[in-house]
N, CA, C and O atoms as a GROMACS GRO file, in nm:
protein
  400
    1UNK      N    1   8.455  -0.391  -4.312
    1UNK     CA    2   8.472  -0.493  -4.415
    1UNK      C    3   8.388  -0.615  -4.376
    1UNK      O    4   8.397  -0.677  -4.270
    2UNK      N    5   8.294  -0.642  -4.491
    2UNK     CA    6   8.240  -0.765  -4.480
    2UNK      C    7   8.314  -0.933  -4.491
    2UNK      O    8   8.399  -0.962  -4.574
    3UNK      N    9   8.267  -1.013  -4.405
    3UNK     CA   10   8.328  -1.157  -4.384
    3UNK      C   11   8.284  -1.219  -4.537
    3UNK      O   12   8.171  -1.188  -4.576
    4UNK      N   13   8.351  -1.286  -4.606
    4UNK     CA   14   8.264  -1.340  -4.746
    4UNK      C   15   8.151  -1.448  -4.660
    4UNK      O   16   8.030  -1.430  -4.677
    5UNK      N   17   8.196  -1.552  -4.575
    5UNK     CA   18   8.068  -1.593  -4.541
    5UNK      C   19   7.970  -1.535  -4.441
    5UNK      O   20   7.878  -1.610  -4.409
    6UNK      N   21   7.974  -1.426  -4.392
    6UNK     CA   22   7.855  -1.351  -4.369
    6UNK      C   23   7.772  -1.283  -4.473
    6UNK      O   24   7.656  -1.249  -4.450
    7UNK      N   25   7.843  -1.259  -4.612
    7UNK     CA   26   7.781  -1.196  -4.721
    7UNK      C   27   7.694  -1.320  -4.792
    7UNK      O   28   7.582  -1.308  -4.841
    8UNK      N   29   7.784  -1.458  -4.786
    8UNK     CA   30   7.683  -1.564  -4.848
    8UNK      C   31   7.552  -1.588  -4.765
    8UNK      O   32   7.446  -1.603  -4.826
    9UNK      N   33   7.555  -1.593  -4.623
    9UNK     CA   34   7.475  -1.602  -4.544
    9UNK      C   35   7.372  -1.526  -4.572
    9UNK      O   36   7.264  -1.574  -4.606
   10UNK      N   37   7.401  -1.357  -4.556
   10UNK     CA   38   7.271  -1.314  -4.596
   10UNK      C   39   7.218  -1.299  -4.705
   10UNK      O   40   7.103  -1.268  -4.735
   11UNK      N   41   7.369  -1.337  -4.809
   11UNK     CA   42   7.245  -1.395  -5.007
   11UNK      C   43   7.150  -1.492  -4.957
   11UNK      O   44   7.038  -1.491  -5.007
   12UNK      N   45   7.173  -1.558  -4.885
   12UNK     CA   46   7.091  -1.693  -4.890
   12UNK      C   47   6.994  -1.642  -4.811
   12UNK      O   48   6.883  -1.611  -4.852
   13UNK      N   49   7.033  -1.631  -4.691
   13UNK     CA   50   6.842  -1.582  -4.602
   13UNK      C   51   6.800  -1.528  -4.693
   13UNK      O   52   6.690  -1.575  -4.722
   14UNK      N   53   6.855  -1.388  -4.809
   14UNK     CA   54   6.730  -1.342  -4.884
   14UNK      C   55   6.674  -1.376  -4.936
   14UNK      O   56   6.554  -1.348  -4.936
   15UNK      N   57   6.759  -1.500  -5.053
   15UNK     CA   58   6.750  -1.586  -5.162
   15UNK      C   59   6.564  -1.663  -5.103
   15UNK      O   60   6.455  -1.664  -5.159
   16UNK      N   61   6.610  -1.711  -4.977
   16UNK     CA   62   6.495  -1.800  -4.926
   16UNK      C   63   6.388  -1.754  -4.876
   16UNK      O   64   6.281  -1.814  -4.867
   17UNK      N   65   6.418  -1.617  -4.831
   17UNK     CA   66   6.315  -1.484  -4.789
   17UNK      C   67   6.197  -1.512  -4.876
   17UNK      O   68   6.080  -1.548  -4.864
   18UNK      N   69   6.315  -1.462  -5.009
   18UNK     CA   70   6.206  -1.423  -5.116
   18UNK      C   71   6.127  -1.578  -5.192
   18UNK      O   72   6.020  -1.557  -5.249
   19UNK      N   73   6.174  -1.707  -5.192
   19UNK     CA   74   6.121  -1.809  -5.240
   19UNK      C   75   6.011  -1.842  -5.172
   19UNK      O   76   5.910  -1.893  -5.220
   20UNK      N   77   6.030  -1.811  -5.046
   20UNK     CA   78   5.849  -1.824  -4.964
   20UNK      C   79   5.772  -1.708  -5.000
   20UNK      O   80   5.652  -1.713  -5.028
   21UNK      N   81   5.819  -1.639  -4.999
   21UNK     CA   82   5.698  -1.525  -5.017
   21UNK      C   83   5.666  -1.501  -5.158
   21UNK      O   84   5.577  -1.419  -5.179
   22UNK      N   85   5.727  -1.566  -5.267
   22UNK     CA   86   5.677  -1.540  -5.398
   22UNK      C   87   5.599  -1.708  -5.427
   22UNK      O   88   5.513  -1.749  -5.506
   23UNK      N   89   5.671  -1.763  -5.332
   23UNK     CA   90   5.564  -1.934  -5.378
   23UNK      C   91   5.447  -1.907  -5.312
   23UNK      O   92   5.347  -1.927  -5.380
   24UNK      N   93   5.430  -1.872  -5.208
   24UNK     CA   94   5.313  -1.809  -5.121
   24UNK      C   95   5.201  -1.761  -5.247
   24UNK      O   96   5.094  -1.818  -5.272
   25UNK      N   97   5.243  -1.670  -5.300
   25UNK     CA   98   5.183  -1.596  -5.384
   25UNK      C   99   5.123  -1.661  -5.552
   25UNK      O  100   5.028  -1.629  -5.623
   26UNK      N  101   5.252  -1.785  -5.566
   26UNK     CA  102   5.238  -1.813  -5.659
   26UNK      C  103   5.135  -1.930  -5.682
   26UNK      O  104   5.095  -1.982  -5.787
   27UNK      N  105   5.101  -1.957  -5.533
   27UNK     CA  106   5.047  -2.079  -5.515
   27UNK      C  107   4.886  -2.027  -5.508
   27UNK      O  108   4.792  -2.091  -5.554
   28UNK      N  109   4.878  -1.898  -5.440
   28UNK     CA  110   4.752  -1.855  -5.387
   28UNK      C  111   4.676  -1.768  -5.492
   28UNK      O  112   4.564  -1.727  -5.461
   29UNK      N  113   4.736  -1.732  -5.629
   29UNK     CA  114   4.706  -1.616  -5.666
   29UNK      C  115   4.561  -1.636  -5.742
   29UNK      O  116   4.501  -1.536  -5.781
   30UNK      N  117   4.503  -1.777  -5.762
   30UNK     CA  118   4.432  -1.786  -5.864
   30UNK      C  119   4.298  -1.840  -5.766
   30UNK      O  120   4.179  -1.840  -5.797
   31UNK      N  121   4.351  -1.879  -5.660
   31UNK     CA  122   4.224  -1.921  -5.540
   31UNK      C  123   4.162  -1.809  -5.499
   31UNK      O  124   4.198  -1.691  -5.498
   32UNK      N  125   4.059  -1.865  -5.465
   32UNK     CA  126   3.945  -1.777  -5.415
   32UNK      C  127   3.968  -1.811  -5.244
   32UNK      O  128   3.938  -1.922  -5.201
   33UNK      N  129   4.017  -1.717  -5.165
   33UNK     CA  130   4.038  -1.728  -5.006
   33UNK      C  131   3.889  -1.674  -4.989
   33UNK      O  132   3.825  -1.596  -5.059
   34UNK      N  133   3.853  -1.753  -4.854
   34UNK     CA  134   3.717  -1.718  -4.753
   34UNK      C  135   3.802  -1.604  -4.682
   34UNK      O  136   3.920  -1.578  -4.703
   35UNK      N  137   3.730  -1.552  -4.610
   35UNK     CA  138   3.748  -1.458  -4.545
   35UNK      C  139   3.823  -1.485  -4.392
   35UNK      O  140   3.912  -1.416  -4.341
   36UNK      N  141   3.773  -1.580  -4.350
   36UNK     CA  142   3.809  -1.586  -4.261
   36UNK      C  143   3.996  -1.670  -4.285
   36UNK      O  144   4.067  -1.645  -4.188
   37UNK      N  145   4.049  -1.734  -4.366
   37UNK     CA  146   4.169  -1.742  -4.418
   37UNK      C  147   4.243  -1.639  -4.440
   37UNK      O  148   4.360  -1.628  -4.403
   38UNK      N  149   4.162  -1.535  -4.518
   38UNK     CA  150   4.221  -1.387  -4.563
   38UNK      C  151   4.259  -1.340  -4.404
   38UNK      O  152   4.368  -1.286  -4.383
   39UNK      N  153   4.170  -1.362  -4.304
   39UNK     CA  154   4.186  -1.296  -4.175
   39UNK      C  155   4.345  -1.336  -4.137
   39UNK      O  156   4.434  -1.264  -4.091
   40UNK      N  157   4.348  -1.445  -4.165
   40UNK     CA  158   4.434  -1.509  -4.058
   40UNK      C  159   4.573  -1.497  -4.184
   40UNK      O  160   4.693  -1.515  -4.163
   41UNK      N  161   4.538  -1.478  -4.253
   41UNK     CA  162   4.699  -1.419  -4.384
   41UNK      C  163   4.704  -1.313  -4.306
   41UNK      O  164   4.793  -1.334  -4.224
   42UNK      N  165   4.644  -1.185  -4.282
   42UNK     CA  166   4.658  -1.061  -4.276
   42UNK      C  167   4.718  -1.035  -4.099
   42UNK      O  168   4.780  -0.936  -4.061
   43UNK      N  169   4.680  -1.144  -4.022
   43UNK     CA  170   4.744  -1.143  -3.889
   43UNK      C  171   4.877  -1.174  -3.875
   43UNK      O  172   4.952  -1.130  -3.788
   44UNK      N  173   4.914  -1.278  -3.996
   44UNK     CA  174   5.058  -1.338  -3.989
   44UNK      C  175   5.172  -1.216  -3.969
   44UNK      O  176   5.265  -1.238  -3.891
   45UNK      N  177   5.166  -1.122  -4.022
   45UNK     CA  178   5.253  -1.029  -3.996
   45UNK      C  179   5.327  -1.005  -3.901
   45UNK      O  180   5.444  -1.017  -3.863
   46UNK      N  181   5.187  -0.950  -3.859
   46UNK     CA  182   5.186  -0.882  -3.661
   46UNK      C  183   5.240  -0.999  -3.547
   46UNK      O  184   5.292  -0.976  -3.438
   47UNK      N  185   5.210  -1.127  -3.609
   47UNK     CA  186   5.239  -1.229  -3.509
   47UNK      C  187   5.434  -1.272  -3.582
   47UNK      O  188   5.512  -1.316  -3.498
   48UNK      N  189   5.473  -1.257  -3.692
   48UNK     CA  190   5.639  -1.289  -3.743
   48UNK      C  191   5.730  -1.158  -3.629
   48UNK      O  192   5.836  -1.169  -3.568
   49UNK      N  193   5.647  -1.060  -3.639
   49UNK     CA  194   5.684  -0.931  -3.578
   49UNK      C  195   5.727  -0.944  -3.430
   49UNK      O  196   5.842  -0.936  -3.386
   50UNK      N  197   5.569  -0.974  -3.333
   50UNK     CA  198   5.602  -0.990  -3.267
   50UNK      C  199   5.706  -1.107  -3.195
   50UNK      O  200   5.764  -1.084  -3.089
   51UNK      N  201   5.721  -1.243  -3.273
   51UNK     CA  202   5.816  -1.324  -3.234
   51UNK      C  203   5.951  -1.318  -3.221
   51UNK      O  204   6.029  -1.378  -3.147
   52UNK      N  205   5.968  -1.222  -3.319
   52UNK     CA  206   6.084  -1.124  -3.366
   52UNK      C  207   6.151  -1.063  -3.257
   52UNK      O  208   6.263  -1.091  -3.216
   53UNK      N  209   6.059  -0.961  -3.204
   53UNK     CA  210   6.096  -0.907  -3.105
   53UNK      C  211   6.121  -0.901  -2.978
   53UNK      O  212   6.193  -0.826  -2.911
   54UNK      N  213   5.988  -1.069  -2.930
   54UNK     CA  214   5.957  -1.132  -2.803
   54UNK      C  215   6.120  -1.145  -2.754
   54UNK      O  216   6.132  -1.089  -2.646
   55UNK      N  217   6.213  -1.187  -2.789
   55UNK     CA  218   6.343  -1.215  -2.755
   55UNK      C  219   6.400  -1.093  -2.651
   55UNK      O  220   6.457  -1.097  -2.542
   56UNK      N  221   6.366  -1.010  -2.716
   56UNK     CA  222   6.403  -0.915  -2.649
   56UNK      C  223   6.403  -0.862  -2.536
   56UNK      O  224   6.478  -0.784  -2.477
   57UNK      N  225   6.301  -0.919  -2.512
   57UNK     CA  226   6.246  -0.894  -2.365
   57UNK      C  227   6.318  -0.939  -2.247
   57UNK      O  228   6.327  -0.887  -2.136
   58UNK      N  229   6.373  -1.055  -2.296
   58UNK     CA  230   6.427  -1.160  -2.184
   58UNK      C  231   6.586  -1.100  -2.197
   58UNK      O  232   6.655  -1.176  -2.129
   59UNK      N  233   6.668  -1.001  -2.252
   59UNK     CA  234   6.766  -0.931  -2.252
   59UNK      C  235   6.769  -0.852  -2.148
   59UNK      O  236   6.666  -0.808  -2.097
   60UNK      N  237   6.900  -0.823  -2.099
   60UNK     CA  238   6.975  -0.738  -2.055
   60UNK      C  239   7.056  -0.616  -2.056
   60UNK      O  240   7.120  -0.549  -1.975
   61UNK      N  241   7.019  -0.614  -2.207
   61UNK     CA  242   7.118  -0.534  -2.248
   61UNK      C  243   7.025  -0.378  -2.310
   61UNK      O  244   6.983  -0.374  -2.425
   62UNK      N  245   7.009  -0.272  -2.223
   62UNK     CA  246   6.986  -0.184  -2.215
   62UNK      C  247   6.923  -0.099  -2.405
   62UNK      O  248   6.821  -0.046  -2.448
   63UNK      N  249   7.038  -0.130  -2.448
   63UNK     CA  250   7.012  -0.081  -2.608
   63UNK      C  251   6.865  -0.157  -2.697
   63UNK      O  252   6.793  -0.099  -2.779
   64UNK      N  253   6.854  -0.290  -2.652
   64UNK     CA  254   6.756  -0.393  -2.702
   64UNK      C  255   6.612  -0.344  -2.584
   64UNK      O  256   6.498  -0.335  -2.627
   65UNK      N  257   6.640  -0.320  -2.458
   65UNK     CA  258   6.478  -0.288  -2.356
   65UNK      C  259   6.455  -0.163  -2.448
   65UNK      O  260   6.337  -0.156  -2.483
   66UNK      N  261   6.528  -0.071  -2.491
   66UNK     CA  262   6.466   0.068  -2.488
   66UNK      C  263   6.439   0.072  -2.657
   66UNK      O  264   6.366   0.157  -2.708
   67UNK      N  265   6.523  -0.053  -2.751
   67UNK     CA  266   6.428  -0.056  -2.862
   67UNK      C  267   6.291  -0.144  -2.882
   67UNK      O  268   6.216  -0.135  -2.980
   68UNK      N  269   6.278  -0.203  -2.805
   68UNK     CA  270   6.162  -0.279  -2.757
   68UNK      C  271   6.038  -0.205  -2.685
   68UNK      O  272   5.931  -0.266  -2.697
   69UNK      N  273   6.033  -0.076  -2.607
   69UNK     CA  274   5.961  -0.005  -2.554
   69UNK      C  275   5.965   0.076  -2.679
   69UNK      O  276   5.883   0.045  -2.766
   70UNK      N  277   6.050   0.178  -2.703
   70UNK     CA  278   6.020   0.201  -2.867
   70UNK      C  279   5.941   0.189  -2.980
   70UNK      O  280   5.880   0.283  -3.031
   71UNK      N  281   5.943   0.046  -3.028
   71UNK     CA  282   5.882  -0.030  -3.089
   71UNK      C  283   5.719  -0.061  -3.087
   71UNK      O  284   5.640  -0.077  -3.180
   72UNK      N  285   5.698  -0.064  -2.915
   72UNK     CA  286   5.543  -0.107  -2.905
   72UNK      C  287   5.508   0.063  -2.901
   72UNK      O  288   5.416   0.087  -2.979
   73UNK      N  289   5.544   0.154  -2.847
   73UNK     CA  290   5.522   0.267  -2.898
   73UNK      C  291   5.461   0.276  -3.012
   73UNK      O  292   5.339   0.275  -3.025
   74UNK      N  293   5.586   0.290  -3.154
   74UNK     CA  294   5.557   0.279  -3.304
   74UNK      C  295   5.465   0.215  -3.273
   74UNK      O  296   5.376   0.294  -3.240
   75UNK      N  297   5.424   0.092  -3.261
   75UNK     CA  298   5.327  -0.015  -3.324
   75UNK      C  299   5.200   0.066  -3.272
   75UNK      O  300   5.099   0.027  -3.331
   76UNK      N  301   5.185   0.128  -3.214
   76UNK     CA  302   5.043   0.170  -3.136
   76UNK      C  303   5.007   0.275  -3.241
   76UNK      O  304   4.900   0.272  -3.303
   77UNK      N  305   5.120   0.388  -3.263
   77UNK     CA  306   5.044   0.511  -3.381
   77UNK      C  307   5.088   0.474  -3.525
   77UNK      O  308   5.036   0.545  -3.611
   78UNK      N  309   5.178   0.372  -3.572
   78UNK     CA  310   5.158   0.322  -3.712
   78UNK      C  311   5.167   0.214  -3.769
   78UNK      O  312   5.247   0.139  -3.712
   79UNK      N  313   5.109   0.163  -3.879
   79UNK     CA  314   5.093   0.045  -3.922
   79UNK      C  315   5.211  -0.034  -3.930
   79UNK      O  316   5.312   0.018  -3.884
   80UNK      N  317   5.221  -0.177  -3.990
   80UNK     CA  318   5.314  -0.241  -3.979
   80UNK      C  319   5.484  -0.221  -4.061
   80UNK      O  320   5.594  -0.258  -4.017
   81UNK      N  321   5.461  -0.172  -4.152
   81UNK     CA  322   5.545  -0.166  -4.230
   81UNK      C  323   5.682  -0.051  -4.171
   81UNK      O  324   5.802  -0.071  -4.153
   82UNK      N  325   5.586   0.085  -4.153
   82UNK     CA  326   5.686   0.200  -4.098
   82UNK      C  327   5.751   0.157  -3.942
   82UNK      O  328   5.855   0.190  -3.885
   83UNK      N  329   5.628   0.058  -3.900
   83UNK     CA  330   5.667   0.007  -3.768
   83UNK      C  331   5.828  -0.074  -3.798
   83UNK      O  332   5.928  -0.041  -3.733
   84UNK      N  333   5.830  -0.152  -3.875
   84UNK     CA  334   5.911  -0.243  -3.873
   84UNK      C  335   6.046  -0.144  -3.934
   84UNK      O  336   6.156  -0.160  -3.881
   85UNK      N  337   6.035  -0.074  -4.011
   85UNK     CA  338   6.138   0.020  -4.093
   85UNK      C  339   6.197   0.113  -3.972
   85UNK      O  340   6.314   0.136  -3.939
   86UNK      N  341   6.091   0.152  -3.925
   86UNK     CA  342   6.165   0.246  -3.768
   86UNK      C  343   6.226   0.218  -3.694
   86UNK      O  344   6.313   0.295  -3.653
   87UNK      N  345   6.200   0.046  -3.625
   87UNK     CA  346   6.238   0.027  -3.543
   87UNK      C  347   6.360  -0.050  -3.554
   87UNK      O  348   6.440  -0.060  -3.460
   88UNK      N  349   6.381  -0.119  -3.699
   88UNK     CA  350   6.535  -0.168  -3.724
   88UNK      C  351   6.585  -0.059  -3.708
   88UNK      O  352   6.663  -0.074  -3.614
   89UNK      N  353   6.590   0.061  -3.748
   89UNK     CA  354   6.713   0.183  -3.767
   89UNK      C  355   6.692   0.226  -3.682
   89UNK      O  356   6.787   0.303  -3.671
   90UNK      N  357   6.609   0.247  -3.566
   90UNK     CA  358   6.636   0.294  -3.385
   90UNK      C  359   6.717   0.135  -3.336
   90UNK      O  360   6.807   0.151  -3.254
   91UNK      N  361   6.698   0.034  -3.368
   91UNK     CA  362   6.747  -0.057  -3.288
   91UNK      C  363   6.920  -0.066  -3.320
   91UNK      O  364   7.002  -0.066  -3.228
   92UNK      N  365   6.954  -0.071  -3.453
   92UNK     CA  366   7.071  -0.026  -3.512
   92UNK      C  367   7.133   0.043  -3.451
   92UNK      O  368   7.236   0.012  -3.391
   93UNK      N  369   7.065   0.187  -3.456
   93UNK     CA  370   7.143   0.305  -3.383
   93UNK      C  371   7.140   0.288  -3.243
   93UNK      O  372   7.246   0.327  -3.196
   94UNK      N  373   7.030   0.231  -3.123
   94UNK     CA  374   7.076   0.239  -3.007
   94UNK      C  375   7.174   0.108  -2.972
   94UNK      O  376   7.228   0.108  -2.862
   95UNK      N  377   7.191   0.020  -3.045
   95UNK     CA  378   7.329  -0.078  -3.014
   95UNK      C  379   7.439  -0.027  -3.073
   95UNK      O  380   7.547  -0.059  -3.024
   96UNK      N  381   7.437   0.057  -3.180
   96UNK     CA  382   7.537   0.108  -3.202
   96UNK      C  383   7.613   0.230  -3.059
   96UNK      O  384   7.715   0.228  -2.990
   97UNK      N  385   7.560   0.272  -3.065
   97UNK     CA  386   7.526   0.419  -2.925
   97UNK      C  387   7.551   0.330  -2.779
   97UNK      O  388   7.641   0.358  -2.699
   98UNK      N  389   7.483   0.252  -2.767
   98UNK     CA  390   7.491   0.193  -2.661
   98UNK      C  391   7.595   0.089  -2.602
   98UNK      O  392   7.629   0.069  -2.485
   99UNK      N  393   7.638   0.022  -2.738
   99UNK     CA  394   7.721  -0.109  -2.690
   99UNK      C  395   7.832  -0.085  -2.707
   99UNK      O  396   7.905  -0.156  -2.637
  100UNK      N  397   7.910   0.022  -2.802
  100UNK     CA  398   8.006   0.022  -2.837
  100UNK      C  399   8.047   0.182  -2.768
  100UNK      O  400   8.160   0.229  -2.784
   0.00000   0.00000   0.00000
């Protein structure tokens, strides 16, 4: 059973998720980006990702090292997206498996 304010919590991170990333869009859609801007849009990813995960490192807790080795695995044979989709649902499942 969900907490009601853990359910408002994550309406809202999404709510705000999605207001940057559609103002992002809404702001950029009609500009002409140089290339080298386009570069540095297309890195932002890999760098939200890795900050994401940097935490992890500095853990202890066995379930988080071995989804973190995991992870740079994925990241080496696939792009970002399946990377990120894989490694929430291995990280899920080894804290689930692991901590409890």
């Amino acid at each position: 059973m969900i907490d009601l304010s853990a359910l408002c919590t994550i309406l809202a991170m999404a709510a705000v998720t999605y207001i940057t990333r559609i103002s992002g869009y809404l702001l950029l859609r009609r500009r002409k980006l140089s290339p080298r801007l386009t570069r540095v849009l297309e890195s932002i990813p890999g760098c939200v990702l890795i900050a994401v995960i940097a935490p992890a490192f500095a853990t202890t807790q066995p379930a988080n090292l071995l989804a973190v080795i995991i992870t740079l695995l994925l990241a080496w044979r696939f792009s970002l997206l399946p990377t990120v989709i894989l490694s929430v649902g291995i990280t899920a499942v080894l804290r689930h498996l692991l901590l409890y």
